[in-house]
N, C-alpha and C positions, 0 to 999 in steps of 0.2 A: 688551394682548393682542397676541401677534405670529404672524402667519404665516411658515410659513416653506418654499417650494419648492424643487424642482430642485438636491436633493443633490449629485448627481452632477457636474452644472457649479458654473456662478453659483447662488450664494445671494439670493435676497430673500426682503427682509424688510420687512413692515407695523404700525408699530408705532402708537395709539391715545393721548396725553395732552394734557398740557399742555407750556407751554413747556419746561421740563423734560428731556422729551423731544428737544426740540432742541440741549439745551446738554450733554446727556451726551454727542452723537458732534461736537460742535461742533469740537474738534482736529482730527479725521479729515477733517471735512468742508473744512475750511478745509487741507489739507492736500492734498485731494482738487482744490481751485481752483489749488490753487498749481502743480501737475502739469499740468493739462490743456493738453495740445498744441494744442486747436482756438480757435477764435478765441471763448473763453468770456466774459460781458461779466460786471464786475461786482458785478452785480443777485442772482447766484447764491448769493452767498459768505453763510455761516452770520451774519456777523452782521445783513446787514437783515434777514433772516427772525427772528431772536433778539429783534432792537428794535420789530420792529413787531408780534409775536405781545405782546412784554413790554407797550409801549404801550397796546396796546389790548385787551390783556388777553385774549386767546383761549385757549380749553379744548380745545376741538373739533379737535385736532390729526391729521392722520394724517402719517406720516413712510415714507415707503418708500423702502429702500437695495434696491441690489444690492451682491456685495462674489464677490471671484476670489481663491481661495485665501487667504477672508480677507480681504482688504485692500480696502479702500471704491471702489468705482469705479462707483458712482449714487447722486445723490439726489436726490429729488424731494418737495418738503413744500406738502402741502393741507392746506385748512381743510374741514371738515364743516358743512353749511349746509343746512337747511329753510326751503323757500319756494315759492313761484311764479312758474313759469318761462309768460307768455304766459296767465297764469290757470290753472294748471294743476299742484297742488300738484307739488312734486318732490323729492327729496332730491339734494344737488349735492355733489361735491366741485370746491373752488374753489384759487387758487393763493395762497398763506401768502407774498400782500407787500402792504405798504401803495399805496393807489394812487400814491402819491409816487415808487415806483419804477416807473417806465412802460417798464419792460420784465422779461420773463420768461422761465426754461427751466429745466430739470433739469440742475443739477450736472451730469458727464457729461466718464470719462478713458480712456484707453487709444485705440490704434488703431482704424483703422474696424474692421474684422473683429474686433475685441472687443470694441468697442463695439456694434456690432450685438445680437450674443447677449446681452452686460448689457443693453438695451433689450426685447430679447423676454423676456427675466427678468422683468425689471421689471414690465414689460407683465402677465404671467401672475399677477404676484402680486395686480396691481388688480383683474383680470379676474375673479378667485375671491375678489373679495372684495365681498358681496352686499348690501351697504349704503348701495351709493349706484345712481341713476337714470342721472345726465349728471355729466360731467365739463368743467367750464369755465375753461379756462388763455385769461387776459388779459393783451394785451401781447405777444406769441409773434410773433419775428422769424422772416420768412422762410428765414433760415439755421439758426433753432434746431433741437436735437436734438429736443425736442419732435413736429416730426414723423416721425420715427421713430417713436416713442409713437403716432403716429394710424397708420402704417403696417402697424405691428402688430396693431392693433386690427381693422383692414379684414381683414387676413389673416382673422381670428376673426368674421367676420361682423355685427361691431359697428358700426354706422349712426357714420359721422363728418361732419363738416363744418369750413369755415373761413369767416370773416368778417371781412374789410379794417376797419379800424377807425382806423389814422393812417399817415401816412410823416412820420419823419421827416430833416428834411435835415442832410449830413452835409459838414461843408468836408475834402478832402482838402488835407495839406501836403506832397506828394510830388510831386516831377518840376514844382515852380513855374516859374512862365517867369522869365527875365533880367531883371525891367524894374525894376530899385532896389528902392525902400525897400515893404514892404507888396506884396510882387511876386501875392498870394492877388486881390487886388485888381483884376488883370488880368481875371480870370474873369466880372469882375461889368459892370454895365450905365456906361454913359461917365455920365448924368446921375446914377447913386448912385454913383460914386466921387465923382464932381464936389461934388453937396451934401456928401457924410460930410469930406472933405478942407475945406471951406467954413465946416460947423458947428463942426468941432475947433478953427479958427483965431478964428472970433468966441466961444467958449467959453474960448480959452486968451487971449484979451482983458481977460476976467472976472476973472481969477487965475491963480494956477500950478495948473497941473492935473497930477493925477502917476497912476499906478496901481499900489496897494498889493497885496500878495500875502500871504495867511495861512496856514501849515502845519500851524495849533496853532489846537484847538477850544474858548480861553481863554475864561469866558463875559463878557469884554467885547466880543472880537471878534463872540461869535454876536448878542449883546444889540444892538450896531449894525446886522445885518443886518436883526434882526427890526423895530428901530425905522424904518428903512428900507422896508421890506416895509409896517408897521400905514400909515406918511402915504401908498398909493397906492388906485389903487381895489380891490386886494384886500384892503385892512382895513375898506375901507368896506362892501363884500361879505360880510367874515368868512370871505375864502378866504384870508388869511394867517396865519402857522403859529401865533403865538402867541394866535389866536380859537379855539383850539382845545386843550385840555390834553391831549388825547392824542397830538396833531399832535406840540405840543412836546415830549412825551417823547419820541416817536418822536426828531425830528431831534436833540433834544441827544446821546440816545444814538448814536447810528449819526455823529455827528459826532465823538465822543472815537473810535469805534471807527474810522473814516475815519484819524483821527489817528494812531493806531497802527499801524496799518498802512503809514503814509507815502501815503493817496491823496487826502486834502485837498487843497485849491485853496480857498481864496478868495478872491476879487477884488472888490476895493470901486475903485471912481473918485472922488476927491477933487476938489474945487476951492476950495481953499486948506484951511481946518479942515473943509469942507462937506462929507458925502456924500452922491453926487448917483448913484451908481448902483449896483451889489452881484450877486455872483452864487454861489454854492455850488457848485460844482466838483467834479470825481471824476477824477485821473488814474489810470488801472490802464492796464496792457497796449499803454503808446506813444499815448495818446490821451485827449484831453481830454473827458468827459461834463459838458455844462451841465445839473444837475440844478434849479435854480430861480434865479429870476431876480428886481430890480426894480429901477424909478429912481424920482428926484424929480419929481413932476410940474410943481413947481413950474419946471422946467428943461426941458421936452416939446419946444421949439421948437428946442433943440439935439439932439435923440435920441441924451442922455448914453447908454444903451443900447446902440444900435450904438456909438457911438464907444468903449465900452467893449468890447465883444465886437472890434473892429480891436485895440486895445491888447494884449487877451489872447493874440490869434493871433500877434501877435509876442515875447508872452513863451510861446509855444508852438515860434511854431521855434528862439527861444532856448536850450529844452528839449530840443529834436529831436523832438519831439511828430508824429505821423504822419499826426492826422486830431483833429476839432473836430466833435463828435457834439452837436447842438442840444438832445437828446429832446424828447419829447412831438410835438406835432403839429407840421404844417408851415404858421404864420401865416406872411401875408405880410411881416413884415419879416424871417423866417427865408430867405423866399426871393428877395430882392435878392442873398443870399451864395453861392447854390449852386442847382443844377438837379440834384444827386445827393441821391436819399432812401433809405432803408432803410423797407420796410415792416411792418408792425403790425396783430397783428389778434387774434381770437379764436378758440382749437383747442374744438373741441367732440367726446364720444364719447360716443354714447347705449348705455344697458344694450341688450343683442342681447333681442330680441323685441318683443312688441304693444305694448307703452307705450312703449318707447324706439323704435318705429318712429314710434309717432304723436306722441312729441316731436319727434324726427327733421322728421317732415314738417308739424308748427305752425310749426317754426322755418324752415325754407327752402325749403318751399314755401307754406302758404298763409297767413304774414306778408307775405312779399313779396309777394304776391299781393292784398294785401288792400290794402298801400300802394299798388301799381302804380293799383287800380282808386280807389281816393280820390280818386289825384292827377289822374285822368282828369278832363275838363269835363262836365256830363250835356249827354245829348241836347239839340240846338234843337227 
């Protein structure tokens, strides 16, 4: 069933399926990425949404475009969800990406000033549409369009909030200093260039150490990734892709579709026949996204890892690559490389009235309230 407002300008539209739904505007939409002027990542583009709805099978779709004379210029794809937000049944609309993708925003082209108005479209058609409680977008960079979406909402007197949730750190490859070979390197601490330049030397002692580059999502290349990934402590955990059959559909698919689009990268570290480290890759838009990662742990006392992630940044400026974007959180061996993060969090918008004021206020005020007072010490 679709809604449909605001004749007279911009069009949106709300449309309720299954994946289906996603693959009908799929051209448009991927069309729609391909346009956009702002600094769009990604994570947006119709196929992760396609792979991880397909994956994992979701029904509960809702799809909201906006479109200007016609031609697509929003989208934004939720999932429909009942549950318990803090104990408190709710109905949610949530954002249509696998967590694998740790970052999020609405599609989203045209000029600021038309942009704006396709947002407050948008906006109106979620707004009139009475079947959801809270709306919960995870992963939502501080640059995203998305708030706009919460801007809008505040105008309408709908209870919003935000919640810091990661930075991630991000190496810039612009304006390097002079100083030779690995010039990124300058920026870091005298005692971690020293070790990483130290461990690559007794590593290439070992053997020839080389680093391999993959553009093509062949399933021998992905099958060494994953063999790579089950011997560390995430296969021992079951947080590695192939512990999970819908993991792997997810990735194999978004990995052919990586491929066809030309934004594959994958990078494996050899030392001689041996792979000792591996990472899955995303270049779009002049920059490098490490989307997963792992090494041999058999090999830990060399931090084949870092010395891999060095290797990669030089087949990044090789590229003319602009920037080496971590994702996910900012671990500490993320932060030996850079003191610049992008930050990461959670957009929330409660239905206007009694219940979405008292979800509103369980969530930011007396959750934190209740932690604040735990963590206290009781009286002596």
């Amino acid at each position: 069933m679709a809604l449909i407002i605001d004749r007279g300008g911009p069009v949106a539209e709300a449309i309720s399926g299954g994946p289906e739904v996603l693959e009908s505007l799929a051209s448009e939409w991927a069309q729609l990425c391909n346009e956009a002027g702002r600094d769009q990542n990604p994570f947006c583009r119709p196929e992760w949404i396609i792979a991880y709805t397909q994956a994992y099978d979701l029904k509960q779709i809702l799809l909201v475009t906006a479109r200007v004379n016609g031609r697509l210029r929003a989208v934004l794809p939720l999932v429909r969800e009942r549950g318990n937000m803090w104990g408190v049944p709710a109905r949610k609309l949530c954002r249509a990406a696998a967590a694998d993708a740790p970052r999020f925003d609405l599609a989203l082209t045209g000029d600021d000033s038309e942009a704006a108005v396709v947002v407050r479209t948008l906006w109106h058609c979620l707004r009139d549409d009475m079947s959801w409680d809270v709306i919960e977008l995870a992963g939502v960079p501080k640059s995203a369009a998305c708030w706009w979406l919460m801007t809008e909402a505040e105008k309408d007197g709908f209870p919003t909030g935000y919640r810091s949730s990661s930075r991630t750190p991000i190496i810039s490859l612009t304006d390097l200093p002079d100083t030779g070979e690995d010039p990124w390197l300058a920026r870091t601490s005298h005692n971690f260039r020293g070790q990483l330049r130290k461990k690559t030397r007794r590593l290439q002692k070992e053997g020839q150490l080389r680093l391999e580059r993959f553009d093509h999502a062949t399933p021998e290349v992905l099958e060494r990734y994953y063999e790579l990934e089950r011997s560390t402590w995430k296969g021992e955990k079951g947080y590695d892709i192939v512990s999970d059959s819908r993991r792997l559909r997810f990735y194999n698919e978004i990995a052919r579709a990586l491929e066809r689009l030309g934004y594959l990268s994958i990078f494996f570290l050899a030392l001689d026949d041996r792979l000792i480290a591996g990472n899955i890759c995303i270049t779009s838009g002049g920059k490098l996204f490490a989307l997963r990662c792992a090494f041999d742990p058999a090999f830990g006392s060399y931090s084949p890892g870092q010395i891999l992630i060095n290797w990669v940044l030089r087949d990044c400026v090789a590229r003319q690559l602009s920037e080496f974007d971590f994702m996910g959180d900012d671990y500490e061996y993320k932060r030996h490389w850079t003191s610049q993060t992008l930050d990461h969090g959670y957009c929330y918008i409660f239905r206007r009235g009694l219940f979405g004021r008292a979800l509103h206020a369980l969530k930011f005020r007396v959750v934190p309230l209740g932690r604040t007072l735990f963590r206290r010490p009781l009286p002596g």
